[in-house]
N, CA, C and O of each residue as an XYZ file, in Angstrom:
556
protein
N     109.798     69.285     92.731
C     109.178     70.590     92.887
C     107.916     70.404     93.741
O     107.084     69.519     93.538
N     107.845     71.463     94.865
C     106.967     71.105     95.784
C     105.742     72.042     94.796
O     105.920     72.740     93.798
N     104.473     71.706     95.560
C     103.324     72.094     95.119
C     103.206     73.714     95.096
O     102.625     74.268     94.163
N     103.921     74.625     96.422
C     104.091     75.931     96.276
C     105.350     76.544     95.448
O     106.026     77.507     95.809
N     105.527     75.763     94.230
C     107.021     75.693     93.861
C     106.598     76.244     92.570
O     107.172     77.166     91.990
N     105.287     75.461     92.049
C     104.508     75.315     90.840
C     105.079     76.639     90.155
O     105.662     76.410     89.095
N     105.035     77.836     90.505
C     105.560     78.955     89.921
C     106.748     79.073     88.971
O     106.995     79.850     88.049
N     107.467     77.932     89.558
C     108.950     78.214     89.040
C     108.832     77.708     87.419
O     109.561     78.367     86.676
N     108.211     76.880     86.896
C     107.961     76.589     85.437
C     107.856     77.760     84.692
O     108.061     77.636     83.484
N     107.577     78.899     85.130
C     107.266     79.792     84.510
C     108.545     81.016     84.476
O     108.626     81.887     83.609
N     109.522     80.836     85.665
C     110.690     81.633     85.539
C     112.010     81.247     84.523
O     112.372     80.087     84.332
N     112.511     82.174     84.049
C     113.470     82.381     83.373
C     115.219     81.530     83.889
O     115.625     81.993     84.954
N     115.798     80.861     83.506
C     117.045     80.198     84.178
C     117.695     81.952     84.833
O     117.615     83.013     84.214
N     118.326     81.730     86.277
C     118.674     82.834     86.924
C     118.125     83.590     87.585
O     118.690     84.372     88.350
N     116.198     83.445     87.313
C     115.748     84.493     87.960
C     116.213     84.975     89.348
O     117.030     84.257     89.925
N     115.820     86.035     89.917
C     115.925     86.418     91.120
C     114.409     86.781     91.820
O     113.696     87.762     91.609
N     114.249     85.950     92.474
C     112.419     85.794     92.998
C     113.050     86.801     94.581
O     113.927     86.671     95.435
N     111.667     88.040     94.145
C     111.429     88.624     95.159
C     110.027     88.327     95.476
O     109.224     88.193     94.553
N     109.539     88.175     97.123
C     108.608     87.996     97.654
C     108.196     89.039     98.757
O     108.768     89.291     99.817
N     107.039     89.582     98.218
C     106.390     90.806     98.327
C     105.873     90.712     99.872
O     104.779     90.156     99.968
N     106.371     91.090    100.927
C     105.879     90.894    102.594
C     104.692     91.200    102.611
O     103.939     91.248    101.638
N     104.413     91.459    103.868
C     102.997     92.391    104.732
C     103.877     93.586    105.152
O     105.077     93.626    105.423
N     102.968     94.515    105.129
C     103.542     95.617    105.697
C     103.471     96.739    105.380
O     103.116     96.941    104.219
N     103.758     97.877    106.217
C     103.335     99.336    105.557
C     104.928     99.579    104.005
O     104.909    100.003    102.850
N     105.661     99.207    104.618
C     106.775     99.443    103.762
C     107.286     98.551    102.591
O     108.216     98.883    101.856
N     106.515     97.265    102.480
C     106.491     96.141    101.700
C     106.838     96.553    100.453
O     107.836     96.044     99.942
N     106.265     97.309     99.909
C     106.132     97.565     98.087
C     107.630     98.550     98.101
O     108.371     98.515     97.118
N     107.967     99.413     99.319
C     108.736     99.933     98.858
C     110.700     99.697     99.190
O     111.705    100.318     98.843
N     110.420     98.405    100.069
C     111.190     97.333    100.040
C     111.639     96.446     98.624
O     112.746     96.217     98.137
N     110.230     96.057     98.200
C     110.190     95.514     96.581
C     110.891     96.014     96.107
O     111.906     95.474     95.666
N     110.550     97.637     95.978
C     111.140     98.423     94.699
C     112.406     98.682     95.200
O     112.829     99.733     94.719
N     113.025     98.268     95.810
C     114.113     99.080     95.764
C     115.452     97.632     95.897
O     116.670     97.781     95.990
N     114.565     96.152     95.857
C     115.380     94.989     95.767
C     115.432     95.057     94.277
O     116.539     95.011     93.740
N     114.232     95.175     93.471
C     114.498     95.200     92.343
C     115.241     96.247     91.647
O     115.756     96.092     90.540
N     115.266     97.024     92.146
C     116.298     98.436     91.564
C     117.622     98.276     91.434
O     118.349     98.661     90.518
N     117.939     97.575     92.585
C     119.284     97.338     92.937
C     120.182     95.894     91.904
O     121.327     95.446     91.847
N     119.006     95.637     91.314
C     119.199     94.268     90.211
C     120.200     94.694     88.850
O     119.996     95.849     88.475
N     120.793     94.265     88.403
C     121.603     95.130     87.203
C     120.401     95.301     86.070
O     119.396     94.650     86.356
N     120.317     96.121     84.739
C     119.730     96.049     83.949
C     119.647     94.643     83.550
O     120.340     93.741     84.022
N     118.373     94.471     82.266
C     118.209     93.149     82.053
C     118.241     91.688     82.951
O     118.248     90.638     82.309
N     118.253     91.658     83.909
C     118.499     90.643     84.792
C     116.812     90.157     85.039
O     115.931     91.001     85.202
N     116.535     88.648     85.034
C     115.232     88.649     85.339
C     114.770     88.531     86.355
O     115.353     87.661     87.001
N     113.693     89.146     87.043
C     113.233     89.101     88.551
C     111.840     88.786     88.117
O     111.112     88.960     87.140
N     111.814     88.268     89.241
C     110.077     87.538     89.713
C     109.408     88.149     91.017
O     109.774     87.853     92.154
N     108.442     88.987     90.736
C     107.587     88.568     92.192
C     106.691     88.257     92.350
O     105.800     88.429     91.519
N     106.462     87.517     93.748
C     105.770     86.894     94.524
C     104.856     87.388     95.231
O     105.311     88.028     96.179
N     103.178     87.349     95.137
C     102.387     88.135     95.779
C     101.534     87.390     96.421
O     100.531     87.066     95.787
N     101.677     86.881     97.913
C     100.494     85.878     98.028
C      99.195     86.411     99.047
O      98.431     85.668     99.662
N      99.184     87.482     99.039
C      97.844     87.868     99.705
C      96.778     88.062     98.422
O      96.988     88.573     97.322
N      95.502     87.437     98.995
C      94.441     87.471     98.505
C      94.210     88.658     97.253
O      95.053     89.545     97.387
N      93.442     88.863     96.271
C      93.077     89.782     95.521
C      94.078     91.537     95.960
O      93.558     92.651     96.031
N      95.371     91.234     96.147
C      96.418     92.060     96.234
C      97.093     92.580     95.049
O      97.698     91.732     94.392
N      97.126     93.778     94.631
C      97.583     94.388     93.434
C      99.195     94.898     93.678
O      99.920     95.451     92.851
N      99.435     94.619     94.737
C     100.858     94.974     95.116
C     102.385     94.415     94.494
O     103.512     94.862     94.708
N     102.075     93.606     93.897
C     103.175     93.273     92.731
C     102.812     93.889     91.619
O     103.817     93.774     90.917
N     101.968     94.509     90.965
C     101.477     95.112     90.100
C     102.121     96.697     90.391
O     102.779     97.345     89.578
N     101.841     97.010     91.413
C     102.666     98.648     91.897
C     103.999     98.595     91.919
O     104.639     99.517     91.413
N     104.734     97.346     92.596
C     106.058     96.778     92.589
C     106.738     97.209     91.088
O     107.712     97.910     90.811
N     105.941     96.595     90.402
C     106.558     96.510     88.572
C     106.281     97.610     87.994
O     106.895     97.737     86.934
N     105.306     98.838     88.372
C     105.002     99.749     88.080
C     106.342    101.223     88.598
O     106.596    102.181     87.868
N     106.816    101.039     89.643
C     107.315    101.780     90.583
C     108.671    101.380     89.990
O     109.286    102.350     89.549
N     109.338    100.120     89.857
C     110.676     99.696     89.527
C     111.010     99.998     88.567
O     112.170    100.290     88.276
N     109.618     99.998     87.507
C     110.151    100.216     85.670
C     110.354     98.747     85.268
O     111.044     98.498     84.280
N     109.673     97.563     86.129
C     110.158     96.083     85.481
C     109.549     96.299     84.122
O     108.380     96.621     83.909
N     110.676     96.038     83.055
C     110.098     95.773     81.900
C     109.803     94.477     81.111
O     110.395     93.432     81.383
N     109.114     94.540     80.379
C     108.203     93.189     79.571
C     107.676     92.904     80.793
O     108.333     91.886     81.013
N     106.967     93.037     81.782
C     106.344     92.268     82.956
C     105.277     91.839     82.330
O     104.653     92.600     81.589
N     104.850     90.378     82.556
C     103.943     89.465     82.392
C     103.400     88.959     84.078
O     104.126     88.350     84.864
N     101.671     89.474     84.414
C     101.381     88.955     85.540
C     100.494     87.897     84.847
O     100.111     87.740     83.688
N     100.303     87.178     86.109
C      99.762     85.955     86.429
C      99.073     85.609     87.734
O      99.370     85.774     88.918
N      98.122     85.108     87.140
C      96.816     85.222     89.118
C      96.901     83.572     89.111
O      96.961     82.946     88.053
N      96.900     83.061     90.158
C      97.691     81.624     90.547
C      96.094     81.162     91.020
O      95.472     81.900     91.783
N      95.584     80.094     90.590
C      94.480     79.651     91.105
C      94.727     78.199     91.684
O      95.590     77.405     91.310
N      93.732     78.018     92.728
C      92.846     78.791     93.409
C      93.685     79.608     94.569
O      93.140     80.343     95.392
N      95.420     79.299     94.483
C      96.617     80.427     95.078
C      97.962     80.053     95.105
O      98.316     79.000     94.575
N      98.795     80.836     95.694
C     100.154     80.735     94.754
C     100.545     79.287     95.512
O     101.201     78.375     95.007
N     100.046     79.317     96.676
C     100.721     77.959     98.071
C     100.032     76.489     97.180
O     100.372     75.312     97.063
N      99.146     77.161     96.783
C      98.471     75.289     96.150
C      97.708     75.703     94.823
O      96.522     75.620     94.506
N      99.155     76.317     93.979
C      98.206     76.716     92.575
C      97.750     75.334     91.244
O      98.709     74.828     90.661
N      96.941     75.053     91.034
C      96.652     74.189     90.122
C      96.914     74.730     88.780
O      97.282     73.785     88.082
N      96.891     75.885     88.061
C      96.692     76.650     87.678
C      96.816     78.225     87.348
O      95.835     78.906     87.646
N      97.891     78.851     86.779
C      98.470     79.607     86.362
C      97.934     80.674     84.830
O      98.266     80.569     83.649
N      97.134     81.516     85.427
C      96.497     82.501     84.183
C      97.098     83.363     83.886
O      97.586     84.017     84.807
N      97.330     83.742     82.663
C      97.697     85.523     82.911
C      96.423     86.344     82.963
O      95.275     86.039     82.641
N      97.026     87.684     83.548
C      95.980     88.319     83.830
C      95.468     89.182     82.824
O      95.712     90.387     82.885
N      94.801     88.711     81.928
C      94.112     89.211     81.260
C      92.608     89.226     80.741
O      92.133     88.093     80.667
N      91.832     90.162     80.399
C      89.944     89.419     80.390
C      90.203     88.008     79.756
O      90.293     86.967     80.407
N      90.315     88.123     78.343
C      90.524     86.503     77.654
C      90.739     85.559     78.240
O      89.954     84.613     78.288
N      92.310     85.613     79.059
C      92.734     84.453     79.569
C      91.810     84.003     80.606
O      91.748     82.794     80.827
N      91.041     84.862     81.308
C      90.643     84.703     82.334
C      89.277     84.013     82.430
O      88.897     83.130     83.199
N      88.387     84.920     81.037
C      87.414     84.293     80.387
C      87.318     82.827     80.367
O      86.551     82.041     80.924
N      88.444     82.663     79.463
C      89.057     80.925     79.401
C      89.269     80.041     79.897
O      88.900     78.914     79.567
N      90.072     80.421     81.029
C      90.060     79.412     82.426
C      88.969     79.434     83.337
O      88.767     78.529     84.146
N      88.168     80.583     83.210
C      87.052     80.239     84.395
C      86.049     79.218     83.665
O      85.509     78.313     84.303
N      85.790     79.450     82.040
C      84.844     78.850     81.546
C      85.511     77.364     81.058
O      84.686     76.592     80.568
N      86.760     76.931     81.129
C      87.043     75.719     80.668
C      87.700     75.054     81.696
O      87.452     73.850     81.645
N      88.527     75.397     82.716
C      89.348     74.535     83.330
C      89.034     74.570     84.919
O      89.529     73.748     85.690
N      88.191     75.567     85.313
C      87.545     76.593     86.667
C      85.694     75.123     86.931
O      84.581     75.286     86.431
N      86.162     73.927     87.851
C      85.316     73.035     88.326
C      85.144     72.971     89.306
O      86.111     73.396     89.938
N      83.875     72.432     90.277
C      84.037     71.721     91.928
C      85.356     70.928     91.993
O      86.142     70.633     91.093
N      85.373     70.716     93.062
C      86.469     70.196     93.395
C      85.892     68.305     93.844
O      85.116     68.155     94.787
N      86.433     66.979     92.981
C      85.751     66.003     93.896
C      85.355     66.046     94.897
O      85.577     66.911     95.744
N      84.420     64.729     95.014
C      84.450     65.000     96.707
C      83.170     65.414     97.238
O      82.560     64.817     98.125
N      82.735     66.640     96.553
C      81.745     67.219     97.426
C      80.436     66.765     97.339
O      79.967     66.465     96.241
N      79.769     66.676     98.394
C      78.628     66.172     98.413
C      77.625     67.335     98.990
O      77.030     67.927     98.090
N      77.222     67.922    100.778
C      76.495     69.238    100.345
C      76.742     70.464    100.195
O      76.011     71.450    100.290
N      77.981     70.334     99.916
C      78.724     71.583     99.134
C      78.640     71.798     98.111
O      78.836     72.963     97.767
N      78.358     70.946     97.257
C      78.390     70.900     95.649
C      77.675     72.299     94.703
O      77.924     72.940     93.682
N      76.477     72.243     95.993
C      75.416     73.416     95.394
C      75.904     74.938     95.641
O      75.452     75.911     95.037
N      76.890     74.970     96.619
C      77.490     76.484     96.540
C      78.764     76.337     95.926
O      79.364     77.401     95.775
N      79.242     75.486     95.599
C      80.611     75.599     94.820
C      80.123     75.708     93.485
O      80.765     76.426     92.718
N      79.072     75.107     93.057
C      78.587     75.565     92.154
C      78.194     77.043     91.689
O      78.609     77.639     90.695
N      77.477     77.392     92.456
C      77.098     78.576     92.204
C      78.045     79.781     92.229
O      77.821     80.951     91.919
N      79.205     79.168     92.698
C      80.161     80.149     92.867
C      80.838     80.305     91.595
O      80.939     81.413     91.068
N      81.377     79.088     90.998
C      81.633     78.868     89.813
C      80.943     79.384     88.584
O      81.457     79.905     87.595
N      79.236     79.054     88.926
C      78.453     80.385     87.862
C      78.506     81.604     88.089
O      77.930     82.350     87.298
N      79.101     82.078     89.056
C      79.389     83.836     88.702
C      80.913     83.980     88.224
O      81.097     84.873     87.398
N      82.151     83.156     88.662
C      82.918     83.419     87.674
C      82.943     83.214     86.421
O      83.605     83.759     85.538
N      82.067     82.269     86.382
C      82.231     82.332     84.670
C      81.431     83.753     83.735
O      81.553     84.184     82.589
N      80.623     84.128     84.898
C      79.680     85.123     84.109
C      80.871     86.653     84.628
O      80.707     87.718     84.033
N      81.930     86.547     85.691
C      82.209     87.570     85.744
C      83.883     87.260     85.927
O      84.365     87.489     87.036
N      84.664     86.801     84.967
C      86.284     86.679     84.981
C      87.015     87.150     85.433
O      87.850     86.371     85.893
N      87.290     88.557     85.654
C      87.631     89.611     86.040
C      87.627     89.320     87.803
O      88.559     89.798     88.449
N      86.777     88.696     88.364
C      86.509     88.391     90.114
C      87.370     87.403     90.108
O      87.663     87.505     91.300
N      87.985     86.569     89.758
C      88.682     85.528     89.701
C      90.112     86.054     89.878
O      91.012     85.356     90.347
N      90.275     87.341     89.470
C      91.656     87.995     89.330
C      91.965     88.620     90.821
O      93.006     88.806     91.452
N      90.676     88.840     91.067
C      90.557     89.729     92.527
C      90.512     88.891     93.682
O      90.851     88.953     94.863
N      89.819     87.868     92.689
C      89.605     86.642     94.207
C      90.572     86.075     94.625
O      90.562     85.885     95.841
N      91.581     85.659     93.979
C      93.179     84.972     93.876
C      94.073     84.976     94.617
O      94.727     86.004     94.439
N      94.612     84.164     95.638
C      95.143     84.345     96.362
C      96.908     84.018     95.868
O      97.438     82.934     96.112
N      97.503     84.954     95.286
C      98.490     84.932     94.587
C      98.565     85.467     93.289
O      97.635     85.217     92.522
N      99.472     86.132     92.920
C     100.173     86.880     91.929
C     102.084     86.707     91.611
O     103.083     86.986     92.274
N     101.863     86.154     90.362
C     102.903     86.459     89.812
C     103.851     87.535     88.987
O     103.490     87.556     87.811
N     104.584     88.133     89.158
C     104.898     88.843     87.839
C     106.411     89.002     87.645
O     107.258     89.350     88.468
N     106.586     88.546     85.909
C     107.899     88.199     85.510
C     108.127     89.270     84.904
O     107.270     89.636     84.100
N     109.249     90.042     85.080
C     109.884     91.134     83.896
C     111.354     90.989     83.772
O     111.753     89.867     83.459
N     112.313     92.014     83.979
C     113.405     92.057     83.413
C     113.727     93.422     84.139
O     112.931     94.309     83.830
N     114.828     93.839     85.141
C     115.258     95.185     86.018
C     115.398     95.580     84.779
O     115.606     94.813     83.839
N     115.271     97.060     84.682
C     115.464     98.125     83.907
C     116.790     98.600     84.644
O     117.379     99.611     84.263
């Protein structure tokens, strides 16, 4: 499993991974791959633009049910790290698992500081994210 693969631990045997384009018509491309899915069948999508809510409208628009999202840190291409999106979870990972990265020497002092506002503000971490997951089930 390659490093932009990391996602797949989290899908269901069978899924059907849709990946959410660029574009004016993107979301409504989504919705209508997932529509076309039989009931119960599990689908995944894939959101890798930055602090993008567009798999979130995807699952909203389709009727994916049980959808579980997930903000891929620090993104979906090189995620270390897999949250759901929720305050708690988010709370959690910024304040326990959310570090500099080795290595840095005069960077240290803004990676730092960057790191003290997510921890003081979790919720930016969701926005900041370059990637989104979300697992449900076609209705």
């Amino acid at each position: 499993m390659t490093q932009g693969q990391r996602w797949r631990l989290l899908a269901p045997a069978g899924s059907v991974v849709i990946g959410i384009s660029s574009g004016p018509l993107a979301v409504r491309h989504a919705v209508a791959q997932v529509r076309a899915r039989p009931a119960g069948s599990p689908v995944i999508l894939l959101d890798h633009r930055r602090g993008s809510l567009r798999a979130r409208k995807v699952a909203a628009a389709s009727a994916l049910a049980g959808g579980r999202e997930y903000v891929a840190l620090p993104s979906l291409r090189a995620a270390i790290v897999f949250v759901e999106d929720s305050p708690n979870a988010l709370r959690f990972a910024c304040r326990s698992l959310v570090t500099p990265p080795p290595g840095l020497t005069w960077t240290h002092g803004p990676a730092q500081a960057g790191i003290w506002l997510l921890r003081r503000c979790p919720r930016l971490a969701s926005r900041l994210a370059a990637g989104r997951v979300v697992i449900g089930r076609a209705a």
